[in-house]
C-alpha positions as CSV (number, residue, x, y, z in Angstrom):
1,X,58.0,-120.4,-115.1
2,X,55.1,-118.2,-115.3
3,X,54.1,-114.5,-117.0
4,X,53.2,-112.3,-114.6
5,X,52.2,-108.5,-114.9
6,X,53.4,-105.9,-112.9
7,X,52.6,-102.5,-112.3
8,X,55.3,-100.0,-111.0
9,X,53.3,-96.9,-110.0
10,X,55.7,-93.4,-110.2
11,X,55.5,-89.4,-109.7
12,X,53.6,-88.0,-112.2
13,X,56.0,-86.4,-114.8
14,X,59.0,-89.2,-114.4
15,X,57.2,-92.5,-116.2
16,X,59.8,-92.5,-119.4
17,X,62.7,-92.3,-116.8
18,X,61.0,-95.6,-114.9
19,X,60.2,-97.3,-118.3
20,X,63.9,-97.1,-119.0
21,X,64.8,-98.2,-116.0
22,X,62.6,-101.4,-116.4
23,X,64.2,-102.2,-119.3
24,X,67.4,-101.7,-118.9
25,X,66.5,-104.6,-116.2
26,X,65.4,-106.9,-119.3
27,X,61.3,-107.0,-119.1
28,X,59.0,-105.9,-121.5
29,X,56.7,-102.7,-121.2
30,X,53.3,-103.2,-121.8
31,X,51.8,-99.7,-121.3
32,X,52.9,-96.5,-119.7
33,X,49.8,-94.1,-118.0
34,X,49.9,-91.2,-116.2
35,X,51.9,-92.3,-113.1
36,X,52.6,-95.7,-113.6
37,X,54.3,-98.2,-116.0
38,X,52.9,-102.0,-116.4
39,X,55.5,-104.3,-117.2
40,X,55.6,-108.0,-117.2
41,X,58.0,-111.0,-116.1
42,X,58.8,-114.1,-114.0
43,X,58.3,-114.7,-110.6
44,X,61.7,-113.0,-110.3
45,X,61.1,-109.9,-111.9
46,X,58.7,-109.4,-108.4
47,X,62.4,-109.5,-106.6
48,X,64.1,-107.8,-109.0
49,X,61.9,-104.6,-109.5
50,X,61.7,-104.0,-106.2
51,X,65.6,-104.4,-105.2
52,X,67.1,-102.6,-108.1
53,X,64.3,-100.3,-109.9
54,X,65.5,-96.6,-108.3
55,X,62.4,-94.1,-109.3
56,X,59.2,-96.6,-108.5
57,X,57.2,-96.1,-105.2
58,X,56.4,-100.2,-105.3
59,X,55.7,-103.1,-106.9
60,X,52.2,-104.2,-107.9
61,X,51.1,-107.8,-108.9
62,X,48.3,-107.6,-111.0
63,X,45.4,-109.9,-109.6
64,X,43.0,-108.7,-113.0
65,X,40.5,-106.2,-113.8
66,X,37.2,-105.3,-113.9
67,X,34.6,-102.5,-114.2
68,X,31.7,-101.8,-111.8
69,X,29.2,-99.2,-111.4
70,X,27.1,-100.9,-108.1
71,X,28.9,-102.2,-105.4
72,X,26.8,-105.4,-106.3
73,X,28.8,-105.3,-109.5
74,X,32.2,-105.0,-107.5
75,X,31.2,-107.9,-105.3
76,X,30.5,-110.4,-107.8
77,X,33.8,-109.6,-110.3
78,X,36.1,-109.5,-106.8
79,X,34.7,-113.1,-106.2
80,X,35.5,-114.1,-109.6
81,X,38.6,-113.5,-109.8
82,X,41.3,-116.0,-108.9
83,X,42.1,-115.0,-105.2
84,X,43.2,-118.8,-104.3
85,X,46.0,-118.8,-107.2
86,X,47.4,-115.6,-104.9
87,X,45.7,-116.0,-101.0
88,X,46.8,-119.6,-98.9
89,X,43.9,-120.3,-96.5
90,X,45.6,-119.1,-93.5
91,X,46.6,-115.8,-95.7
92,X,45.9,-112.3,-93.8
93,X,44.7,-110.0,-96.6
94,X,42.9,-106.4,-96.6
95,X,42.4,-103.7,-98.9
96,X,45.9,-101.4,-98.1
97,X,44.9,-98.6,-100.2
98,X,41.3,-98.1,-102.6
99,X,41.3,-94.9,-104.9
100,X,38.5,-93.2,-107.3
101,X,38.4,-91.0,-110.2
102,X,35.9,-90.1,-112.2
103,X,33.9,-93.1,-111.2
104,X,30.7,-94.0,-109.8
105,X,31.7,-95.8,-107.3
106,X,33.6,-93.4,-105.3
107,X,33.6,-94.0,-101.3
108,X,37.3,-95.8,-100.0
109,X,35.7,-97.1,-97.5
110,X,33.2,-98.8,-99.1
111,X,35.2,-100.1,-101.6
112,X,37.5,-101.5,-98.8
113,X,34.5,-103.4,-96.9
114,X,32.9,-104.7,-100.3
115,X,35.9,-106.4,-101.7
116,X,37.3,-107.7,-98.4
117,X,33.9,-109.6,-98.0
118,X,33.9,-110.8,-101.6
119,X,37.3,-112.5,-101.2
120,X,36.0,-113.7,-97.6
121,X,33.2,-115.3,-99.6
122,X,35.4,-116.9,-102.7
123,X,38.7,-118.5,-100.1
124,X,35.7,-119.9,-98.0
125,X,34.3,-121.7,-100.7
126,X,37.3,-122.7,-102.6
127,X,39.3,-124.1,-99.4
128,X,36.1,-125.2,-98.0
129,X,35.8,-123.5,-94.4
130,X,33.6,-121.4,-92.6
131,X,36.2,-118.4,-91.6
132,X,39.7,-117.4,-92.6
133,X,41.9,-117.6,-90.1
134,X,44.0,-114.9,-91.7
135,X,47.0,-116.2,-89.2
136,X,49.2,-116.5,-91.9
137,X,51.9,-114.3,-94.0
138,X,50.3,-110.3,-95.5
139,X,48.5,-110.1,-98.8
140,X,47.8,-106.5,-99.1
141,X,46.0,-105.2,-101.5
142,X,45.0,-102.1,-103.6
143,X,42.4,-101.2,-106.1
144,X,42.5,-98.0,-108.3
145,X,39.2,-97.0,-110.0
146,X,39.8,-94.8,-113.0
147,X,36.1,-94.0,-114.9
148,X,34.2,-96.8,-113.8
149,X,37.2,-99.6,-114.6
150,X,39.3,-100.9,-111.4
151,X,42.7,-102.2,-111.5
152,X,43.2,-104.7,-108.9
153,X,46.8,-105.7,-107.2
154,X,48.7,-107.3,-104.6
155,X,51.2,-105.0,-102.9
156,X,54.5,-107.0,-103.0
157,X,56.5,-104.1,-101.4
158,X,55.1,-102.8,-98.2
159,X,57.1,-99.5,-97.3
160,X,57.5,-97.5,-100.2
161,X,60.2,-97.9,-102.4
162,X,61.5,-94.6,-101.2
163,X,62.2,-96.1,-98.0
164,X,66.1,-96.8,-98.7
165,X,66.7,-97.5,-95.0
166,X,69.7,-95.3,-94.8
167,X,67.0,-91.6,-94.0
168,X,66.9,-91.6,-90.2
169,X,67.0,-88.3,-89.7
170,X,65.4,-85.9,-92.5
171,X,65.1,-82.1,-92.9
172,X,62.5,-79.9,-92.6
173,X,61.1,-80.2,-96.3
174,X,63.0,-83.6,-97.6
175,X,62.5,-84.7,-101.2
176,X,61.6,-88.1,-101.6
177,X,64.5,-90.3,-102.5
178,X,63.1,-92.3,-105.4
179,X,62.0,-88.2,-107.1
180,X,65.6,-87.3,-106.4
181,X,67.3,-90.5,-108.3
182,X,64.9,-90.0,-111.4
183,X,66.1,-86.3,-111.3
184,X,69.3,-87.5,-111.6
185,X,68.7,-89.9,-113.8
186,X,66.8,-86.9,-116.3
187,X,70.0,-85.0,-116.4
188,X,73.3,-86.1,-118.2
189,X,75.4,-86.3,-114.9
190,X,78.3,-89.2,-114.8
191,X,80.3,-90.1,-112.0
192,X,83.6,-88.9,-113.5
193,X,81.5,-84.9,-113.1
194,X,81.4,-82.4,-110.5
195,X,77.9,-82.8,-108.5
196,X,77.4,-80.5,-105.9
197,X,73.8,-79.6,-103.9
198,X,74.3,-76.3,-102.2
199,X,70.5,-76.8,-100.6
200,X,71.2,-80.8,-99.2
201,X,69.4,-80.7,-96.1
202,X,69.3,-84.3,-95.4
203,X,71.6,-85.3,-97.8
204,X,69.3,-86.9,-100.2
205,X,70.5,-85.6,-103.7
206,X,74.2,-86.4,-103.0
207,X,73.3,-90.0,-101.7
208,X,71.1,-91.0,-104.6
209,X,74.1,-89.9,-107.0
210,X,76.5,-91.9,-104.6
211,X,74.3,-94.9,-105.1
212,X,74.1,-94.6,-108.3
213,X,77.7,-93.7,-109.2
214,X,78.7,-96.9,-106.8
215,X,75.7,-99.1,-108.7
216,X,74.4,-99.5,-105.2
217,X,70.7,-101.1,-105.8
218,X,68.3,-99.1,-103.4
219,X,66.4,-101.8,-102.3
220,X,69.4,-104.3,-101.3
221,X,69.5,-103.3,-97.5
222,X,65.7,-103.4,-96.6
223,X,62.9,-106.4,-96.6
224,X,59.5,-106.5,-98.7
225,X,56.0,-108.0,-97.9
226,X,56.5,-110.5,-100.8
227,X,59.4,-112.1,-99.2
228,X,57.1,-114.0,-97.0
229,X,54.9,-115.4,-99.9
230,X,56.4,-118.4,-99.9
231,X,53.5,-120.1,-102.1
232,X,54.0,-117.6,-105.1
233,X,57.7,-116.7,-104.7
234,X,60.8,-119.3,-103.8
235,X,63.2,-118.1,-101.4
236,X,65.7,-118.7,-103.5
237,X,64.9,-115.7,-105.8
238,X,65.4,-113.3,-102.8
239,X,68.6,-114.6,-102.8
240,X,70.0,-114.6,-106.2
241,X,68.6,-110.6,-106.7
242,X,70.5,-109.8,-103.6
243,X,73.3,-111.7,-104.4
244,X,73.3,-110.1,-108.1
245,X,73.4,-106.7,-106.6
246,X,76.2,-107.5,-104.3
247,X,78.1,-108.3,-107.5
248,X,77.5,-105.6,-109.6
249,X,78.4,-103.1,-106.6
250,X,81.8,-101.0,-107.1
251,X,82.2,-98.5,-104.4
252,X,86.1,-98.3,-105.2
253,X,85.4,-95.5,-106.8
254,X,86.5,-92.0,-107.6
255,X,83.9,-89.1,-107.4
256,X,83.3,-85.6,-106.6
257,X,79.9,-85.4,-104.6
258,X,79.6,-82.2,-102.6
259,X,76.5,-81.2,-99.8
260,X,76.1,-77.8,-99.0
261,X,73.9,-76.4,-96.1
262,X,73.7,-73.7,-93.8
263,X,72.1,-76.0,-90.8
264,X,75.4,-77.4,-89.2
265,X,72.8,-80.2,-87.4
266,X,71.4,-80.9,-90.9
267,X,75.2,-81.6,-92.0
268,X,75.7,-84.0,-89.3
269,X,72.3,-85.8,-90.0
270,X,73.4,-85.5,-93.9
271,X,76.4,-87.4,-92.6
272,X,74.5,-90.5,-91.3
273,X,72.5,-90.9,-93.5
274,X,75.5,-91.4,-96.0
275,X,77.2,-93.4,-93.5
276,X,74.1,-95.8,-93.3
277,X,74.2,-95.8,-97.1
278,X,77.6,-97.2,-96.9
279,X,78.6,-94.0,-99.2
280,X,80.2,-91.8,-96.9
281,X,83.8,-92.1,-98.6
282,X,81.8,-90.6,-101.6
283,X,80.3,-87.7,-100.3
284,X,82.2,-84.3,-99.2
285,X,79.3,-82.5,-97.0
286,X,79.8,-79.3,-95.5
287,X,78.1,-76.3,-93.5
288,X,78.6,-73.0,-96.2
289,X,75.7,-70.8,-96.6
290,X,74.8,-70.1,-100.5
291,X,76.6,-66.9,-100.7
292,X,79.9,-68.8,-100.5
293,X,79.1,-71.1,-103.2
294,X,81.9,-71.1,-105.7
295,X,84.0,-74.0,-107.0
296,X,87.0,-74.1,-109.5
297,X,86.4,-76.6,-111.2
298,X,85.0,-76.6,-114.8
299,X,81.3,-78.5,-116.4
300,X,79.8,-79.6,-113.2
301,X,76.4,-79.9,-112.0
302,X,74.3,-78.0,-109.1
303,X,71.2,-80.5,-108.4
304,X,69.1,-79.3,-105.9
305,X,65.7,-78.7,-103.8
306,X,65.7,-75.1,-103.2
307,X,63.4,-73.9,-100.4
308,X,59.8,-73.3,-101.8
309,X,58.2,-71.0,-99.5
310,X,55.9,-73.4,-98.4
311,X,55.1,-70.9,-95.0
312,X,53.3,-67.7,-96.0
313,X,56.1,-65.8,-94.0
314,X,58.7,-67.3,-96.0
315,X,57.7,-66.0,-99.8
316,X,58.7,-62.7,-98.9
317,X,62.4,-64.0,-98.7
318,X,61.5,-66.2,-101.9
319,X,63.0,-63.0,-105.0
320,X,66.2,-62.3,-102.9
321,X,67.2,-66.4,-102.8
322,X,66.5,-66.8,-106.5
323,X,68.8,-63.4,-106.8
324,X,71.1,-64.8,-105.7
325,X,71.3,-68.3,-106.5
326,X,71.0,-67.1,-110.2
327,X,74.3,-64.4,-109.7
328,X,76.3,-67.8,-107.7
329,X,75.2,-69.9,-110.8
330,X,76.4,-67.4,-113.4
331,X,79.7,-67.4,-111.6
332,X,80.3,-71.4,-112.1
333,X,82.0,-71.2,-115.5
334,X,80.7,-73.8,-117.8
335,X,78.4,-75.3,-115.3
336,X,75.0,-76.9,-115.7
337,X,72.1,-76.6,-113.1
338,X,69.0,-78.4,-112.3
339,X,66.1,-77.2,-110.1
340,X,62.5,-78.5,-108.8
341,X,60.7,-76.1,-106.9
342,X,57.2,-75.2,-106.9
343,X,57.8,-71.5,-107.1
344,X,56.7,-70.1,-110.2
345,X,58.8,-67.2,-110.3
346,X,61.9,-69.1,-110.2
347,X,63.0,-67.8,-113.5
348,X,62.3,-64.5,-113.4
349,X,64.2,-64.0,-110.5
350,X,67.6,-66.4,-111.6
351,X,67.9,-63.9,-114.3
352,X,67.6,-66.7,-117.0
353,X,65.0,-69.1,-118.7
354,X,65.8,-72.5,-119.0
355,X,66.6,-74.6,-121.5
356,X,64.0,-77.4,-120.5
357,X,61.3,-77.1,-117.9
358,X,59.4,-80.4,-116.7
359,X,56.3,-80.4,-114.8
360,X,56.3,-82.8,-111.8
361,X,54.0,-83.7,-109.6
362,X,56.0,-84.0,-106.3
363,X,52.4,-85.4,-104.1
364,X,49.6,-83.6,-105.0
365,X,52.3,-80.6,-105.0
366,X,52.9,-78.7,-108.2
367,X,56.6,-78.3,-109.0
368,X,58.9,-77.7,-112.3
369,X,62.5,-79.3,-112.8
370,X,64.1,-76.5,-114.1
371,X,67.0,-77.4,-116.3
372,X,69.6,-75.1,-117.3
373,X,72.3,-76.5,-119.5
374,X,75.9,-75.5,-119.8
375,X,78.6,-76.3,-121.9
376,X,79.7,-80.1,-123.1
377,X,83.5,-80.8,-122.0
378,X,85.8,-81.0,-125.3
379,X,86.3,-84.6,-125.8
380,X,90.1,-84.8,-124.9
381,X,89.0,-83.8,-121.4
382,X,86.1,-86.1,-121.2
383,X,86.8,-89.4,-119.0
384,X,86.0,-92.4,-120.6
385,X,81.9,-93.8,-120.0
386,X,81.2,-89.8,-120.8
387,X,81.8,-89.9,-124.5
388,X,78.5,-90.2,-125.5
389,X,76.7,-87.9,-122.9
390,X,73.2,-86.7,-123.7
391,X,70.1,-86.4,-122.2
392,X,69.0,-89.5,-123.3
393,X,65.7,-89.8,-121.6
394,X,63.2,-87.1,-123.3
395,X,59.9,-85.8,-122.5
396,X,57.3,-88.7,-123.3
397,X,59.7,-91.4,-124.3
């Protein structure tokens, strides 16, 4: 069985909650960068990774890499590198995605063009034919230059990890759902506590915690490019991941996983999309504007993705929402409450600084995951599995 490395790109700000999640899976982390964690593994860990790992955006097979400052440069160290150990001859390949940073060689395009031709060039000599028929299974690839060096992968995911398969219908501003289960994951929320999102819109906070209060893998119900690479990856290691998660799943489960929002048609949306992630009987969604957000209940959490004011006409409104989602919080006895907004003021306006404050990148958006910590529960009223609560993951890990 071979060693293979991986690269699980991630939002900025979150790679310590992906490189526990990678080992908790049982591979070994080789480095963690600025948005991305490289790992490696067996053929399996390609299937694994991508069914169970909840906070990366995909999966990346690492072909090799390479520095270049002409394109000639590029061209020759693309042919050299093994393409026929990864590409059949009837393979259909292209360059999905190139990037540049602080490198010479900065056009995507021509990146694109240069190392398509250089592959062209090294499967036509290797299998011996004049053209690539390219009628065969997808091989995309992506190429990241970072100060003259390129990192150089096959995409074995195709749609972004964050594409569950259960978000049909989506809000206005939705938050991606692989940022919302590493949110989750950052705070020291169990399944036996109180979660409630008074700002749901699609429903995407409550799922995420459903899934991963059920230990529902994300990726169980949706396919991957790499399932049709039948020369690199057998069949039969689709099948055992799947069948793996399928075991470990236990939706027989009590919870308390509340949606709030004021969009009645948002609600119902919120609704299927927890009915399509086969979490429905988890989740408690209902239409209640912020003003009536109150709950008896002692040491839960509020996880949400307030409004932003991402419309000029809608900052205005911006100091009066944070009012008041700051005098609803201070009337939640003993509750805790995490935020990620990109509004700068949030603070100020909540009427308290919090205890942590993350920067994340949410895109090439700015935002900060506030975190406001309440109380612990005494012991005696702790279930068991919450014993040893903490914030285990910490800034940098």
């Amino acid at each position: 069985m071979s060693r293979i490395e991986l690269v699980a790109p991630c939002h900025f700000g979150l790679e310590a909650v992906l490189k526990r999640e990678i080992q908790d899976l049982g591979y070994e982390i080789l480095q963690v960068e600025d948005g991305k964690v490289t790992f490696c593994g067996d053929e399996n860990a390609v299937c694994r990774a991508n069914i169970f790992l909840r906070t990366a955006e995909r999966i990346l097979l690492k072909v090799g890499k390479l520095k270049a400052v002409t394109f000639d440069e590029l061209f020759e160290q693309i042919k050299d590198l093994p393409w026929e150990d990864y590409i059949p001859s009837d393979g259909k390949f292209w360059v999905a995605k190139a990037s540049s940073v602080k490198s010479r060689l900065f056009s995507p395009s021509d990146i694109q063009s240069i190392v398509k031709k250089a592959i062209v060039e090294r499967l036509k000599n290797i299998y011996h034919i004049e053209w690539v028929p390219e009628t065969g299974a997808e091989y995309p690839i992506r190429i990241s230059f970072m100060k003259d060096e390129a990192l150089v992968c096959l995409d074995t995911t195709g749609l972004s990890l964050h594409k569950r398969g259960y978000r049909s219908m989506v809000s206005k501003a939705p938050i991606k759902e692989t940022l919302a289960a590493a949110l989750i994951m950052l705070t020291p929320w169990k399944k036996d506590r109180i979660l409630v999102d008074p700002f749901c819109g699609s429903g995407t906070f409550p799922i995420e915690a459903a899934m991963i209060a059920a230990n529902i893998a994300p990726g169980m119900n949706r396919s991957f490019t790499a399932e049709k690479w039948t020369n690199l990856l057998e069949r039969k290691w689709w099948y055992q991941a799947v069948d793996e998660a399928n075991d470990l799943v236990d939706d027989n489960i009590e919870t308390d996983i509340q949606g709030y929002d004021i969009d009645g048609e948002i609600i119902k949306a919120a609704r299927q999309n927890a009915r399509d992630a086969g979490v429905e009987h988890l989740i408690h969604f209902q239409q209640r504007p912020l003003s009536q957000l109150s709950h008896p209940k002692k040491y839960g959490f509020l996880i949400s993705n307030p409004p932003y004011g991402e419309r000029l006409e809608e900052k205005s409104q911006l100091p009066g929402l944070y009012t008041e989602i700051g005098e609803r919080f201070q009337n939640l006895d003993s509750w805790s409450m995490y935020l990620i907004t990109s509004y700068e003021d949030a603070e100020k306006y909540i009427g308290r600084k919090a205890d942590k404050n993350r920067k994340i990148y949410n895109g090439m958006l700015k935002t900060y995951f506030y975190q406001f910590s309440g109380p612990k529960p005494p012991k005696g009223n702790r279930q068991e599995g919450n014993a040893h609560e903490k914030d285990h993951i910490r800034d940098g890990q």
